[in-house]
Backbone as CSV, one residue per row, in Angstrom:
resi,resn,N_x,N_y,N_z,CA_x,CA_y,CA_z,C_x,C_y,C_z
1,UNK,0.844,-1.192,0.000,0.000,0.000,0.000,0.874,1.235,0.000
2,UNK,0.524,1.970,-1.230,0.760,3.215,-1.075,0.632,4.447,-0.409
3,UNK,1.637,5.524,0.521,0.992,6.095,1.111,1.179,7.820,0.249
4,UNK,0.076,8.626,0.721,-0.430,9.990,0.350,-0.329,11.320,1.229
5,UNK,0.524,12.247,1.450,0.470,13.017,2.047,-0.649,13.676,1.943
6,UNK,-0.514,14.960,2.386,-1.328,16.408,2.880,-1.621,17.021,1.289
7,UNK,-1.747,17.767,0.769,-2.433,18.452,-0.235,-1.056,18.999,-0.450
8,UNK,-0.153,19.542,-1.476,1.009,20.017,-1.637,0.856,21.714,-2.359
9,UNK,-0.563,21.331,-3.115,-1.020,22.850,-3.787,-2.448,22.743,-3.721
10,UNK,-3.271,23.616,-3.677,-5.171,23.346,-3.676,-5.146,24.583,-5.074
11,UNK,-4.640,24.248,-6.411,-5.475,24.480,-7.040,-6.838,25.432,-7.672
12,UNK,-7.398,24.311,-6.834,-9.459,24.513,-6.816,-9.660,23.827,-8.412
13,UNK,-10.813,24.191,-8.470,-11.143,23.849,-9.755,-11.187,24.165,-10.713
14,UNK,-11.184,25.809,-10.726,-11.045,26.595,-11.635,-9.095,27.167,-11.798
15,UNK,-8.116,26.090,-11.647,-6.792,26.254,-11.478,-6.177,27.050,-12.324
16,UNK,-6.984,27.119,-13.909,-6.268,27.769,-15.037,-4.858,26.545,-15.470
17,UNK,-4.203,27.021,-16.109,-2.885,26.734,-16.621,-1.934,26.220,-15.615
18,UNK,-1.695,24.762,-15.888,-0.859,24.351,-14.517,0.299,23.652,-15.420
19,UNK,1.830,24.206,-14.665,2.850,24.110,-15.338,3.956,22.705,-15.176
20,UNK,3.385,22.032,-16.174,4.518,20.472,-16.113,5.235,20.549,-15.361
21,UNK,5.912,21.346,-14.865,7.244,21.547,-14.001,7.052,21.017,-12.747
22,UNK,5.676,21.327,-12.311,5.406,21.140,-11.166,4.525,20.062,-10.338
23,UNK,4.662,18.893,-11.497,3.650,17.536,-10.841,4.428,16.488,-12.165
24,UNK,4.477,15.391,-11.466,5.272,13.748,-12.156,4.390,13.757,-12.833
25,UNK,3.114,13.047,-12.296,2.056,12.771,-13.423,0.654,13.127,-13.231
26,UNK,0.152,13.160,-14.130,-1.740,13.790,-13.990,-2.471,12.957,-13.952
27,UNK,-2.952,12.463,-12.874,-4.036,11.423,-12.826,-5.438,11.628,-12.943
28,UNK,-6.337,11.273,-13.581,-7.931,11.062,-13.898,-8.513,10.242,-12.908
29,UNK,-9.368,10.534,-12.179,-10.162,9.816,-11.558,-11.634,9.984,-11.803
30,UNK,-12.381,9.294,-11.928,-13.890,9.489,-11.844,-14.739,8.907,-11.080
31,UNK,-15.920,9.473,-10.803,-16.917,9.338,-9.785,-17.960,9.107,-10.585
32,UNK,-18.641,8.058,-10.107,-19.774,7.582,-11.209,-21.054,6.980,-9.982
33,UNK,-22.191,7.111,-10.498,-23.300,6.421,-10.111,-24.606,7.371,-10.137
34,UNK,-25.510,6.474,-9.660,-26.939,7.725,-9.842,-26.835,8.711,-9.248
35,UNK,-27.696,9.658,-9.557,-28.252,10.655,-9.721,-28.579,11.127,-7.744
36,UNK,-27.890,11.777,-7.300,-28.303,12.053,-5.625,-27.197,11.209,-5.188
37,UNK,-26.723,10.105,-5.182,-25.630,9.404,-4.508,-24.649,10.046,-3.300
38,UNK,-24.104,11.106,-4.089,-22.946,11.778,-3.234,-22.088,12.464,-4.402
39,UNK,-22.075,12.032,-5.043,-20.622,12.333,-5.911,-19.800,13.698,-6.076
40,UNK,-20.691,14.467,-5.769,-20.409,16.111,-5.910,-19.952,15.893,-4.429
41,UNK,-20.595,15.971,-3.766,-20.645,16.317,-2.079,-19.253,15.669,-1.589
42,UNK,-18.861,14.109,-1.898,-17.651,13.803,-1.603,-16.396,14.490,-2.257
43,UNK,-16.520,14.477,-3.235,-15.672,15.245,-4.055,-14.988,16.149,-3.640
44,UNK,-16.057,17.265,-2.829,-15.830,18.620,-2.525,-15.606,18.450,-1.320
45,UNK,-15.617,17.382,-0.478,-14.994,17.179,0.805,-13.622,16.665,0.837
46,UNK,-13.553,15.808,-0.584,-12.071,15.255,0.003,-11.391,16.543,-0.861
47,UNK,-11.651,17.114,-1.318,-10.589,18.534,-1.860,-10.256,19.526,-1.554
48,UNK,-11.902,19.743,-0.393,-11.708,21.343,-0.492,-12.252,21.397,1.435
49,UNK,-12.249,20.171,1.684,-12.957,19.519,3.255,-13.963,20.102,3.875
50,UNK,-14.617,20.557,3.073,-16.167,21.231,3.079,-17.236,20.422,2.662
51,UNK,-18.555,20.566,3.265,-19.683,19.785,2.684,-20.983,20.596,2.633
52,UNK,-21.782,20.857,1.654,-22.866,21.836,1.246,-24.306,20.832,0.887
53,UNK,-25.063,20.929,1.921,-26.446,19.998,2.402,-27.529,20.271,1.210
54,UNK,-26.983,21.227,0.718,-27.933,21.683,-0.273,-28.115,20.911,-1.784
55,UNK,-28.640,20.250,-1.851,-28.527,19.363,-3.841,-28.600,20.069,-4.851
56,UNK,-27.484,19.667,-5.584,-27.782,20.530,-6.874,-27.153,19.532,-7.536
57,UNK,-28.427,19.145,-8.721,-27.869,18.148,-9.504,-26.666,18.603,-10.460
58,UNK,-25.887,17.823,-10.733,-24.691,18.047,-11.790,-25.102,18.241,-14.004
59,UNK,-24.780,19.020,-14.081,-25.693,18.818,-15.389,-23.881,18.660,-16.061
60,UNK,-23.991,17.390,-16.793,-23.036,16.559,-18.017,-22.079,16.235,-17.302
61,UNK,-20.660,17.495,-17.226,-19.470,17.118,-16.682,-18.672,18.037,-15.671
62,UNK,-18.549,17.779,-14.779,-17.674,19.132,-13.722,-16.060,18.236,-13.237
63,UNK,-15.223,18.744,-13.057,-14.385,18.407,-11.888,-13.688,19.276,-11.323
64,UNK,-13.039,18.485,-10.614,-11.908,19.176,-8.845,-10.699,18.672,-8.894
65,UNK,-9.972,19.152,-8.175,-8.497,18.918,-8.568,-7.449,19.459,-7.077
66,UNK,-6.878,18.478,-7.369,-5.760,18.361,-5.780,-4.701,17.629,-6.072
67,UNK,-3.741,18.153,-5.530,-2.099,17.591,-5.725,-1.855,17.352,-4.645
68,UNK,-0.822,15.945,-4.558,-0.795,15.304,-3.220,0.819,14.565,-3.354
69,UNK,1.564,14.010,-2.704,2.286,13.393,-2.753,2.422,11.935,-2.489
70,UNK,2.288,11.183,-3.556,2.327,9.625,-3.306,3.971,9.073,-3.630
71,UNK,3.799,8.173,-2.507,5.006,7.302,-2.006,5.143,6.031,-2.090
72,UNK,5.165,5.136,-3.015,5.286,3.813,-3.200,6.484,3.249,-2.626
73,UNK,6.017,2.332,-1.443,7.281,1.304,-1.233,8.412,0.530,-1.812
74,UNK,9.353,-0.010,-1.581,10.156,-0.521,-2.400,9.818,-1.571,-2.041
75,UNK,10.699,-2.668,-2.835,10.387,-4.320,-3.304,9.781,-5.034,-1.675
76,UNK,11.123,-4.264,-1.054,11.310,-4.790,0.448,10.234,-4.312,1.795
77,UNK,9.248,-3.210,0.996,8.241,-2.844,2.059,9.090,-1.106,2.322
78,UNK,10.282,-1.053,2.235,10.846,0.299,2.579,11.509,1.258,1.592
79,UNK,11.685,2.216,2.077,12.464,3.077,0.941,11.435,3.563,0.142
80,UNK,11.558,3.205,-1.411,10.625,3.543,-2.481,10.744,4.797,-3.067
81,UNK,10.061,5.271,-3.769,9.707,6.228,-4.694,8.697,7.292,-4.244
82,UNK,9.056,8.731,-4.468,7.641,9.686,-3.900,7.756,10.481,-5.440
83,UNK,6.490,10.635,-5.439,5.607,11.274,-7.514,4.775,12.048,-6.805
84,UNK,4.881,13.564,-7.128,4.418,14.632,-6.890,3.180,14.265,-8.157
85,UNK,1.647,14.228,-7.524,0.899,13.599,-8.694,-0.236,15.216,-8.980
86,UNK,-0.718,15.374,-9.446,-2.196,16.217,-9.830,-3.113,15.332,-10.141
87,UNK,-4.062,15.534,-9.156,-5.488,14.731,-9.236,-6.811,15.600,-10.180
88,UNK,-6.983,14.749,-10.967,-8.005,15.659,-11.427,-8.954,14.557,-11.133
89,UNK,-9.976,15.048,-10.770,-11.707,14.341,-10.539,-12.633,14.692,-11.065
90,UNK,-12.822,13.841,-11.532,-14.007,13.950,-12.751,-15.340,13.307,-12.119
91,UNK,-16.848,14.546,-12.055,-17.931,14.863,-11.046,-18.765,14.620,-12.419
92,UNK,-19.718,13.113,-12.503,-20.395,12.574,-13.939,-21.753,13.026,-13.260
93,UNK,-22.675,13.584,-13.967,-24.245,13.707,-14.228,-24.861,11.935,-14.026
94,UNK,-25.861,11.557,-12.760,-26.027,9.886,-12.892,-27.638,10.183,-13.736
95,UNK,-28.196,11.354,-14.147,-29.744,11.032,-14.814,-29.033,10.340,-16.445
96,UNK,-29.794,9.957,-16.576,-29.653,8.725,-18.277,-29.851,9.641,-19.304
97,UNK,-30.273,10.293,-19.223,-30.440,11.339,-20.497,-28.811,11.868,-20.706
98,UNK,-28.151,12.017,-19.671,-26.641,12.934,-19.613,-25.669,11.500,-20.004
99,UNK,-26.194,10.159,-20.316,-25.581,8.773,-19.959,-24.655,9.083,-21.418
100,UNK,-24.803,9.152,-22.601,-23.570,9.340,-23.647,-23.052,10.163,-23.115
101,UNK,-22.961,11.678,-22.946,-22.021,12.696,-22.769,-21.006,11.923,-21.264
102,UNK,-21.626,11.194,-20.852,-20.629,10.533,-19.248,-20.089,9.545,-20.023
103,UNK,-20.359,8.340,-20.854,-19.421,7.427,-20.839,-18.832,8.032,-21.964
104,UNK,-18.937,8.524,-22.555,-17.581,9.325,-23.432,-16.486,9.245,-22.795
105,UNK,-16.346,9.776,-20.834,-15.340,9.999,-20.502,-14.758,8.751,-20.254
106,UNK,-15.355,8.067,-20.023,-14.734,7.082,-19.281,-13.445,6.484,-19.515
107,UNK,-13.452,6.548,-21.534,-12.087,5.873,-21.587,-10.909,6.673,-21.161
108,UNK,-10.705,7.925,-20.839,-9.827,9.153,-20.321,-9.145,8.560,-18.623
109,UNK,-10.352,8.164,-18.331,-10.086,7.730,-16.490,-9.254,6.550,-16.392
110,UNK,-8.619,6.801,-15.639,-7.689,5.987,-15.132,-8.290,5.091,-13.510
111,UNK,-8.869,5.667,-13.048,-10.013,4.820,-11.818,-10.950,5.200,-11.735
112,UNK,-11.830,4.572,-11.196,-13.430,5.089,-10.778,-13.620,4.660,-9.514
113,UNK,-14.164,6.097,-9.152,-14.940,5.662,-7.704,-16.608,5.694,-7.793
114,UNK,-17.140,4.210,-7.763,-18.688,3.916,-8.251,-19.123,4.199,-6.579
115,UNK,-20.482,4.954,-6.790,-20.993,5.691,-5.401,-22.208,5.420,-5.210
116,UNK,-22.756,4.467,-4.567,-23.982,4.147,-4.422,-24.645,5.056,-3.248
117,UNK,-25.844,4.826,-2.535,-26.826,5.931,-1.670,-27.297,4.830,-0.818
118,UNK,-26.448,4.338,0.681,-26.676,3.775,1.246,-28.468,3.440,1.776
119,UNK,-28.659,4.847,1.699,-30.450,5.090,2.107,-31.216,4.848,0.661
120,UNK,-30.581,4.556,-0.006,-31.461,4.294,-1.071,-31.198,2.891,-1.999
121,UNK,-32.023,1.705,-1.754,-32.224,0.380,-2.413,-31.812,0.149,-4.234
122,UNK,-32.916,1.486,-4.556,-32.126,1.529,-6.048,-30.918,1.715,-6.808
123,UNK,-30.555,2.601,-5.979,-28.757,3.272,-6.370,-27.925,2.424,-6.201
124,UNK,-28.156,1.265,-5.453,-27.572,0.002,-5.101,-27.533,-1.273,-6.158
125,UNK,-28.988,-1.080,-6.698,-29.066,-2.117,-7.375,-28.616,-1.313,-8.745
126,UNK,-28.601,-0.414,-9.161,-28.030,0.162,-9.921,-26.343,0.388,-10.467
127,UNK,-25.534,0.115,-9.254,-23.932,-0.296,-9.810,-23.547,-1.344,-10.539
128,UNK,-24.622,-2.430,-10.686,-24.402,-3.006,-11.944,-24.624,-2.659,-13.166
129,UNK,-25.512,-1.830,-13.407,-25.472,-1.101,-14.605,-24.470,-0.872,-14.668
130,UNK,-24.026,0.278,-13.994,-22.488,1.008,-14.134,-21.427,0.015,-14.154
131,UNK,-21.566,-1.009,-13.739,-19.934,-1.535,-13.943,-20.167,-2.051,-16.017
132,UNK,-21.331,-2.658,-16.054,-21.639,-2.740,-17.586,-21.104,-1.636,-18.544
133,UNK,-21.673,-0.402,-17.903,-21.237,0.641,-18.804,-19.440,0.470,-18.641
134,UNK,-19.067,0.906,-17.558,-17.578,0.765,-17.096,-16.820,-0.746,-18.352
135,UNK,-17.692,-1.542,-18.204,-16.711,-2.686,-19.090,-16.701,-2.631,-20.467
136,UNK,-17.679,-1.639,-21.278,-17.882,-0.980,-22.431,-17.315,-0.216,-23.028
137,UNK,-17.111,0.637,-22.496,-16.586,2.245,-22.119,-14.824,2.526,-21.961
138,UNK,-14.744,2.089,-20.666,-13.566,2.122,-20.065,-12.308,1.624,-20.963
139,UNK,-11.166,1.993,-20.536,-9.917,1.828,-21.072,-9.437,0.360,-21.148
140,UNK,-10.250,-0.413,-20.304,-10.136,-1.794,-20.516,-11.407,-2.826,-20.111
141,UNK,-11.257,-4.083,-20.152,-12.474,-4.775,-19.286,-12.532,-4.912,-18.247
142,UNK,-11.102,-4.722,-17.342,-11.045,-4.463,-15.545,-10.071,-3.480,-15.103
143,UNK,-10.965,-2.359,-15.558,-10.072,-1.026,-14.777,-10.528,-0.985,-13.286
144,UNK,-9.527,0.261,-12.831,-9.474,0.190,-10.844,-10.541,0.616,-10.606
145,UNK,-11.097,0.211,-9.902,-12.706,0.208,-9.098,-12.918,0.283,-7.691
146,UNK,-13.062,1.481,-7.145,-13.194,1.357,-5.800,-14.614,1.300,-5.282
147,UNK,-15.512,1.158,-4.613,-16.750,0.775,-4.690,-16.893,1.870,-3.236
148,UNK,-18.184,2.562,-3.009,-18.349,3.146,-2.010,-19.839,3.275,-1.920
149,UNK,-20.269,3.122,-0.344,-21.584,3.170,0.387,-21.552,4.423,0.947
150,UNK,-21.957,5.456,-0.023,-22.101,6.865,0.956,-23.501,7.397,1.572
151,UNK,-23.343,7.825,2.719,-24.054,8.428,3.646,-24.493,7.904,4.432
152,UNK,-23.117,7.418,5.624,-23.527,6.773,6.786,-24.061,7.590,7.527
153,UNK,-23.768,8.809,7.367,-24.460,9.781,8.419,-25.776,9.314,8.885
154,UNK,-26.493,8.964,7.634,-28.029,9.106,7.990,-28.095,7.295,8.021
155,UNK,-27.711,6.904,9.352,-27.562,5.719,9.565,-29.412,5.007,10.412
156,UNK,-30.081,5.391,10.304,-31.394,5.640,10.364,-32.415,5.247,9.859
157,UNK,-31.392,5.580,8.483,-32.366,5.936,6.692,-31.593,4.463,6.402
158,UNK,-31.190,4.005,6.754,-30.087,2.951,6.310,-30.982,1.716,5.180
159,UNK,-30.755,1.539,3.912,-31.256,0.153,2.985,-30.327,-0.777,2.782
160,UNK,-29.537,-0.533,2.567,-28.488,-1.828,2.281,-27.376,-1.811,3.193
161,UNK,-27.361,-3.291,4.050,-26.730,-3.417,4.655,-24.969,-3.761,4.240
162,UNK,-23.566,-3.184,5.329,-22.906,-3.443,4.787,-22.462,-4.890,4.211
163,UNK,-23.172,-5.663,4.445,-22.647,-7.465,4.645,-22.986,-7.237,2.928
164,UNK,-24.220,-6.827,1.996,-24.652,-6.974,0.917,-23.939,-6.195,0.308
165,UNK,-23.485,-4.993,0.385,-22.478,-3.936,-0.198,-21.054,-4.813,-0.242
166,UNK,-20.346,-5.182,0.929,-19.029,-6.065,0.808,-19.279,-7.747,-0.010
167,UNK,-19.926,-8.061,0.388,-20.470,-9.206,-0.885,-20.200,-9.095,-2.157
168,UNK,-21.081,-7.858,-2.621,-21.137,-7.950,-4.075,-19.389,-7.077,-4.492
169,UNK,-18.833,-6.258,-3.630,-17.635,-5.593,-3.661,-16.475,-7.085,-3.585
170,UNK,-16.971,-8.429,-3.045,-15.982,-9.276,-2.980,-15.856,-10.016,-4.351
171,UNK,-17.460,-10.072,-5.084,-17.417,-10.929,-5.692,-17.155,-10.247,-7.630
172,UNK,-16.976,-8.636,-7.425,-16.041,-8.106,-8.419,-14.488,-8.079,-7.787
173,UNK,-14.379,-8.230,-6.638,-12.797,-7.814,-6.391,-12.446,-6.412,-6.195
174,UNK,-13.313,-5.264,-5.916,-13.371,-4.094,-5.132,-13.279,-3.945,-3.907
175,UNK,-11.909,-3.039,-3.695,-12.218,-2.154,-2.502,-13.565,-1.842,-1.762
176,UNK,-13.718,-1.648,-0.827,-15.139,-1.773,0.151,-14.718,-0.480,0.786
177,UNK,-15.911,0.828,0.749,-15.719,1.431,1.883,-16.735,2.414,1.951
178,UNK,-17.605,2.578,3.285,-18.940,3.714,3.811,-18.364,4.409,4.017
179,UNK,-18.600,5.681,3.577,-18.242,7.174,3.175,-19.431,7.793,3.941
180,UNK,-18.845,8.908,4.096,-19.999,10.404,4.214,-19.054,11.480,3.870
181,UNK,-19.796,11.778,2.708,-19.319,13.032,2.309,-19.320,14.107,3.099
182,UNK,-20.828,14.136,4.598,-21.113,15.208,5.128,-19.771,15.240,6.190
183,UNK,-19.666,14.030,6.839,-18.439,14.398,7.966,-17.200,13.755,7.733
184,UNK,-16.938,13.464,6.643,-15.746,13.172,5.850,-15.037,11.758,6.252
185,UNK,-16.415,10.784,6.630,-15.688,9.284,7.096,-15.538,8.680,6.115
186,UNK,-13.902,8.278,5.901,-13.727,7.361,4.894,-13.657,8.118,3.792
187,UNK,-13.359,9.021,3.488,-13.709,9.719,1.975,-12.419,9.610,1.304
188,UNK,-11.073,10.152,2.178,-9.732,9.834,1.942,-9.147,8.890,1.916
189,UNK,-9.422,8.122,2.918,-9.143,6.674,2.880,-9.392,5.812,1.293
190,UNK,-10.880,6.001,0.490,-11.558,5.867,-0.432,-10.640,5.901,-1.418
191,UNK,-10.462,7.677,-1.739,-9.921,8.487,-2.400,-8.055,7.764,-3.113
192,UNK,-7.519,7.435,-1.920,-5.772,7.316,-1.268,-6.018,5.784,-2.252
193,UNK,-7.142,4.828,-1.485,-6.975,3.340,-1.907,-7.092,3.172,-4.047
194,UNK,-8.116,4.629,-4.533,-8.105,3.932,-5.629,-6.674,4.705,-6.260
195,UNK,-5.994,5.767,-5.360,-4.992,5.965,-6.949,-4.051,5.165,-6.083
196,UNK,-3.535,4.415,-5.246,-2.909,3.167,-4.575,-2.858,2.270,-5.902
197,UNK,-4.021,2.038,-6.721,-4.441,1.015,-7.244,-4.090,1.474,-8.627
198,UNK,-4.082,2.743,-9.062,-3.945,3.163,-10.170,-2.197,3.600,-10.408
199,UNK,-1.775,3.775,-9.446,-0.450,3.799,-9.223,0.385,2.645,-9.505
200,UNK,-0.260,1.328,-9.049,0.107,0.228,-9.075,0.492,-0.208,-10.287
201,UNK,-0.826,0.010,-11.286,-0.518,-0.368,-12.543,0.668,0.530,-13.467
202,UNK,0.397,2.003,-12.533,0.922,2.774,-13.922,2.497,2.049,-13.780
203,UNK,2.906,1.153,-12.092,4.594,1.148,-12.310,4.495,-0.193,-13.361
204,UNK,3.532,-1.173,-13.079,4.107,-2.293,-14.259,3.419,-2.099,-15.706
205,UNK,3.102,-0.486,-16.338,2.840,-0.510,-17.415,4.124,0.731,-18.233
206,UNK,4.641,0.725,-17.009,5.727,2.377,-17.423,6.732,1.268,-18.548
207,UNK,6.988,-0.151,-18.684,7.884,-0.538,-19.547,7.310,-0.286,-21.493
208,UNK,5.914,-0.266,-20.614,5.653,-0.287,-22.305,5.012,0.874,-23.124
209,UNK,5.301,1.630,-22.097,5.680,3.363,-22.442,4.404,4.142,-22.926
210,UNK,3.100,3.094,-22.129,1.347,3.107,-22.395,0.722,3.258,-21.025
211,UNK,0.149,4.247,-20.536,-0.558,4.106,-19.504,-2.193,4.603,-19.204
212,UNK,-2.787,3.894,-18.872,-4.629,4.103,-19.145,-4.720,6.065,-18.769
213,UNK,-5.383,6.740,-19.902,-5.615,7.929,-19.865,-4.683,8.463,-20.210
214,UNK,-3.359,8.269,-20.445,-2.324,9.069,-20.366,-1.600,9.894,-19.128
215,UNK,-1.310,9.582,-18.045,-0.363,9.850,-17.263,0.448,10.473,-17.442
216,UNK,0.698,12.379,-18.061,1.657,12.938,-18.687,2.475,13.602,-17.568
217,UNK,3.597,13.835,-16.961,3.558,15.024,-16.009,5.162,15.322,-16.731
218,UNK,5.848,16.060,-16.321,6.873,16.883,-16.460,8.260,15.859,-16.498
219,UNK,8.262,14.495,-15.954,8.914,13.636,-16.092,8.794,12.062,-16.709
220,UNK,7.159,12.384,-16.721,6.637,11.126,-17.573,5.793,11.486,-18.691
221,UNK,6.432,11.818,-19.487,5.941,11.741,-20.967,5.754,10.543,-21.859
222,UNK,4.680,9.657,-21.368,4.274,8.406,-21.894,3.206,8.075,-22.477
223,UNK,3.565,7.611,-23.799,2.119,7.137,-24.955,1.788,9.493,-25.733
224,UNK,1.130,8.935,-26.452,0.783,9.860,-27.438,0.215,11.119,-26.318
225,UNK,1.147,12.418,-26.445,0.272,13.403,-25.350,-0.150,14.474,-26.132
226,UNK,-1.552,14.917,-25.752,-2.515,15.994,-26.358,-3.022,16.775,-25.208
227,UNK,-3.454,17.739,-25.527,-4.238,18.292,-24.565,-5.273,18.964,-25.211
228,UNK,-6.625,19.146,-24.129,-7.744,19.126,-24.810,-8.278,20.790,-23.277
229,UNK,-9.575,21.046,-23.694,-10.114,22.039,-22.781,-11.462,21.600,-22.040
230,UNK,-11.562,21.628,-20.706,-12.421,21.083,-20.176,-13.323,22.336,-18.862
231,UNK,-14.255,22.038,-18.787,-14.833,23.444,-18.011,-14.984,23.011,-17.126
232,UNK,-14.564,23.777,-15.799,-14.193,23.406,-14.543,-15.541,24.208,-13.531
233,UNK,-15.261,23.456,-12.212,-16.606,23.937,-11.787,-16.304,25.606,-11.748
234,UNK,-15.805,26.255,-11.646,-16.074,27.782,-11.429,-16.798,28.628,-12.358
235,UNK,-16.511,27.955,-13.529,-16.922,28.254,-14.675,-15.458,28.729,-15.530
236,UNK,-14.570,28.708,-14.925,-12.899,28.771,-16.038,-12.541,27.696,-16.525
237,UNK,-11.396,27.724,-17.542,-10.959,26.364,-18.568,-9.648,26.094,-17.748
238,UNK,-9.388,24.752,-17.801,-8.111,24.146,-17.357,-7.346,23.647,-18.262
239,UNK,-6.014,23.509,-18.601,-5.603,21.930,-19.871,-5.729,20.952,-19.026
240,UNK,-5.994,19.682,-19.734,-5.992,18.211,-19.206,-4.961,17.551,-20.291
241,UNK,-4.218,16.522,-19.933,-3.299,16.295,-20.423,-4.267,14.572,-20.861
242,UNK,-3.796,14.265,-21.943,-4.334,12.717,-22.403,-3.596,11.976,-23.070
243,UNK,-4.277,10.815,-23.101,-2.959,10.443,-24.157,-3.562,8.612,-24.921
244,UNK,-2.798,7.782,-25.183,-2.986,6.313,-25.119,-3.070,5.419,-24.012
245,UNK,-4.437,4.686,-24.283,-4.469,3.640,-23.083,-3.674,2.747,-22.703
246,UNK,-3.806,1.829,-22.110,-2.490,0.745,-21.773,-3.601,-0.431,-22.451
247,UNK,-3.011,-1.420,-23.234,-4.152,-2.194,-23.529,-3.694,-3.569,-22.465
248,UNK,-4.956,-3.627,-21.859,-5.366,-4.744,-20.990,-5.031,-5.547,-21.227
């Protein structure tokens, strides 16, 4: 397991122009599931450690963005490697009407964090859809998948128990973890485990000079790099760096 410091720069979302110089590589992450889940609300907690009670659905595509320092162990458990990374998070629309303009992205992401609505039965039975779309879509047929039960808060309201959430998380081979976006349980932890996982791959795919989304930063210039313009929540443009997948 990989470990993640403190925030090294905050960005925000509206960052503007961010200079290679200053991050290894650019990682994609996305947040996927229905419609009310959490996905905004966590987002904006693990970035900005704030939480806003108020709903406002997401219309197509938004994200957030945080730079952190990850530290991969060496062979032996010690020592290792630290990659000054830029997180970009990608905040998907879950109504079906917005469903092309979202899996468009998907092949770009390098992990997903799928977000179900603990208080709600459907949103549950609904991550199988999404992993369908995810095996369609995505950069391969088993990209990193972290699976999350958000809003223990309202432990009350509670529909699906965790025994049925870790079940079906055992029997894809996902990470397991109850979140609340409102008081920030588990959100980092969440957050840390899927680029752990996305990290993992990028070291045994760096030989073949291909990594899912493109992983570009100032020292890893790997697979075909472009950059494209994407509208950030403030309403300003950022570059995103892209590139060739790693084929599975």
């Amino acid at each position: 397991m990989g470990e993640v410091s403190e925030r090294v720069a905050s960005p925000g979302a509206g960052g503007g122009n961010t200079s290679h110089a200053d991050y290894d590589y650019l990682i994609k992450l996305l947040a996927l599931g229905d419609s009310g889940v959490g996905k905004t609300s966590l987002l904006y907690q693990y970035t900005d450690n704030v939480f806003n009670g108020k709903f406002i659905s997401t219309v197509g595509i938004d994200f957030r963005e945080k730079r952190v320092v990850h530290k991969t162990p060496g062979v032996d458990g010690s020592g290792g490697r630290s990659h000054r990374v830029h997180l970009q998070l990608w905040d998907t629309a879950g109504q079906e009407r917005f469903r092309s303009l979202t899996t468009a992205f998907f092949r770009d992401a390098m992990g997903f964090l799928l977000l179900f609505d603990l208080t709600n039965e459907d949103s549950f039975i609904s991550t199988r859809d999404w992993l369908t779309q995810l095996q369609t879509h995505a950069y391969c047929e088993n990209p990193d998948v972290v699976l999350c039960g958000n809003k223990t808060d309202l432990e009350d309201d509670r529909r699906v128990s965790e025994e049925r959430a870790r079940e079906m998380a055992d029997k894809f081979g996902f990470p397991y973890f109850e979140t609340s976006a409102a008081t920030g349980q588990n959100v980092t932890r969440a957050v840390n485990c899927l680029l752990d996982l996305v990290m993992s791959r990028m070291e045994k795919c760096l030989d073949s000079t291909k990594l899912p989304g493109g992983a570009n930063g100032s020292n890893h210039r790997l697979g075909k790099h472009h950059h494209h313009q994407n509208k950030t929540s403030s309403g300003g443009y950022g570059d995103a760096a892209g590139g060739d997948g790693c084929q599975c």
